[in-house]
C-alpha positions as CSV (number, residue, x, y, z in Angstrom):
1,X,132.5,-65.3,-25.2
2,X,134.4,-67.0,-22.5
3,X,138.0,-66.2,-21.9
4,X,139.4,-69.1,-22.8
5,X,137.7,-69.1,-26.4
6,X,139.1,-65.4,-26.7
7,X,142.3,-66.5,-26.2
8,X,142.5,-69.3,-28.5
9,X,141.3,-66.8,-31.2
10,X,144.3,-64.7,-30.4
11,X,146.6,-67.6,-30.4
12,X,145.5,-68.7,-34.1
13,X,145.2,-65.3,-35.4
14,X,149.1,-65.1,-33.9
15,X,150.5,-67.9,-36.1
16,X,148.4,-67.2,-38.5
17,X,150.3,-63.5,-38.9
18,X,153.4,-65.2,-38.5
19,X,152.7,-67.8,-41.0
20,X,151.7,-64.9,-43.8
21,X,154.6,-62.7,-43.1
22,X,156.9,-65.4,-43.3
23,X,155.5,-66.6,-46.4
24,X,155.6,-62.9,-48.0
25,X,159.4,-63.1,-46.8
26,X,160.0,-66.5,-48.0
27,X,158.7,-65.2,-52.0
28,X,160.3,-61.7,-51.8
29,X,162.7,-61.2,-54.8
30,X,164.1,-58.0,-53.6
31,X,167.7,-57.2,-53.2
32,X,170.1,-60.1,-51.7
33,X,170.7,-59.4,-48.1
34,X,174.2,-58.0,-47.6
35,X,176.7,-60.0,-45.9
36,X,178.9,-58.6,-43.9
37,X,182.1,-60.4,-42.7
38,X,182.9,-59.7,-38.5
39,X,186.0,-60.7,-38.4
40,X,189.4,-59.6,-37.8
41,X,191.7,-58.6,-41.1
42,X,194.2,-61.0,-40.8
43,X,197.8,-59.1,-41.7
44,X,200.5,-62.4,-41.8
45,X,203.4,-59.9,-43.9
46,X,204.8,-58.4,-40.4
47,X,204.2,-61.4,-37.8
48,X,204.0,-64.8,-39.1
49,X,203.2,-66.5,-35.9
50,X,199.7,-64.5,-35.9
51,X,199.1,-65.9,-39.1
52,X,199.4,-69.3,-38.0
53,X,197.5,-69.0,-34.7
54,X,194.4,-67.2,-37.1
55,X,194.6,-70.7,-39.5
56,X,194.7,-72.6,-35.9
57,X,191.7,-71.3,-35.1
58,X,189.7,-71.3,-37.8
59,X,190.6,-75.5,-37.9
60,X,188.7,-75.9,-34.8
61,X,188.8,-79.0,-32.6
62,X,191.3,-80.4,-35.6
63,X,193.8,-77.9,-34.4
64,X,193.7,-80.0,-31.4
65,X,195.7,-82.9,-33.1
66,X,198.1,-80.5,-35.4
67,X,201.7,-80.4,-34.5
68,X,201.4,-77.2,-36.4
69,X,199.1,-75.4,-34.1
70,X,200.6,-77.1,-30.8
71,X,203.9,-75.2,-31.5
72,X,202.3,-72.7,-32.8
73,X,200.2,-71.9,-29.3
74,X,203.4,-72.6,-27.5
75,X,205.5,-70.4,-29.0
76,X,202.5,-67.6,-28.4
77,X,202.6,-68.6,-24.7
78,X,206.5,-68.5,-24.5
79,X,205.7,-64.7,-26.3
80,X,203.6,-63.2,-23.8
81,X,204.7,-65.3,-20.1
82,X,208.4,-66.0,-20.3
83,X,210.3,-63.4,-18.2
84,X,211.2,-60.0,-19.5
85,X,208.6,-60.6,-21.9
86,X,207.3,-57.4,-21.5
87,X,208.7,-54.4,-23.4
88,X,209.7,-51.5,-20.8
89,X,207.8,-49.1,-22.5
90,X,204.5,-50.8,-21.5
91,X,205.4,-50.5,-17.2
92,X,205.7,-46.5,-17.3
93,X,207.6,-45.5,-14.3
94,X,205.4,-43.0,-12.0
95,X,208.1,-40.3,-10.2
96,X,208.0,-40.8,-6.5
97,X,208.2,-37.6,-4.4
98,X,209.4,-37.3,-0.7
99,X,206.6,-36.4,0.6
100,X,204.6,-38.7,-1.1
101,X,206.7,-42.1,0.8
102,X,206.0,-42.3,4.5
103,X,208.8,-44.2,6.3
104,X,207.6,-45.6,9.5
105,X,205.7,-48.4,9.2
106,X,201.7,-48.5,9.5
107,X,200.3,-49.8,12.7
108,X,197.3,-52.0,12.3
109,X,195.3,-52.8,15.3
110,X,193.8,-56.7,15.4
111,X,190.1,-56.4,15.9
112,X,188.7,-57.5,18.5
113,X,186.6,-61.5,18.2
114,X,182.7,-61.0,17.9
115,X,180.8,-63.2,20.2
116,X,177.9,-64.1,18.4
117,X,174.7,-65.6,20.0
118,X,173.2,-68.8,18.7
119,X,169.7,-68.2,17.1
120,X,167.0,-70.6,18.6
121,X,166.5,-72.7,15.5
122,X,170.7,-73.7,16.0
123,X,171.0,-73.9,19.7
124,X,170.7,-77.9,20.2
C-alpha cells in the first residue's frame, strides 16, 4: 500500500468514528444534561441602579436607543468618576516615618548621546 492510499483509509475510518459516536449520542435517552446558569445573582432590594444597569444589559444593542438605560449608564458613570467619589476608607493612609523621607532632592545625571554608526545596507 502506498502512503497516500493509507491515509485515505484513516481519513474515512475517522469520520466514519465520528459519524457512529455522534449517532449513538444523538439516540441516547439518558438523563437531561444539567443546565447550569453562569451568571451573576442579581440582588435589586439594596441598590436599584444595579438593577437597572443588569436589565440594560441583558437588552443588548436595544439598550442603545433606551432613554432608560442612557440615564441609567450615566448616573453609574457620575457614581464611580465624579470627584470625591471615592469613599476614604478605600485610600488607606500608609504612616510616613522620618527616616523613611529624604529631603534633598535627587540628582539625575543626563546621559550622554550615543553615536551610532550607519549599517552598510542604510548608508546611501
Amino acid at each position: 500500500m502506498e502512503g497516500k492510499t493509507l491515509a485515505r483509509l484513516g481519513a474515512i475510518a475517522f469520520v466514519a468514528i465520528a459519524i457512529t459516536a455522534t449517532a449513538i449520542e444523538l439516540t441516547r435517552k439518558g438523563d437531561a444534561p444539567s443546565v447550569r446558569a453562569f451568571g451573576r445573582v442579581e440582588s435589586t432590594s439594596s441598590d436599584p441602579l444595579r438593577g437597572e444597569l443588569f436589565r440594560c444589559a441583558r437588552l443588548g444593542e436595544a439598550g442603545q436607543h433606551d432613554a432608560v438605560c442612557l440615564r441609567a449608564w450615566a448616573d453609574n458613570r457620575e457614581r464611580f468618576l465624579a470627584p470625591g467619589s471615592r469613599p476614604a476608607e478605600r485610600l488607606p493612609t500608609a504612616p510616613v516615618s522620618s527616616s523613611a523621607v529624604d529631603t534633598a532632592p535627587a540628582k539625575i545625571a543626563p546621559n550622554p548621546p550615543v553615536a551610532v554608526d550607519p549599517q552598510p545596507s542604510e548608508a546611501r
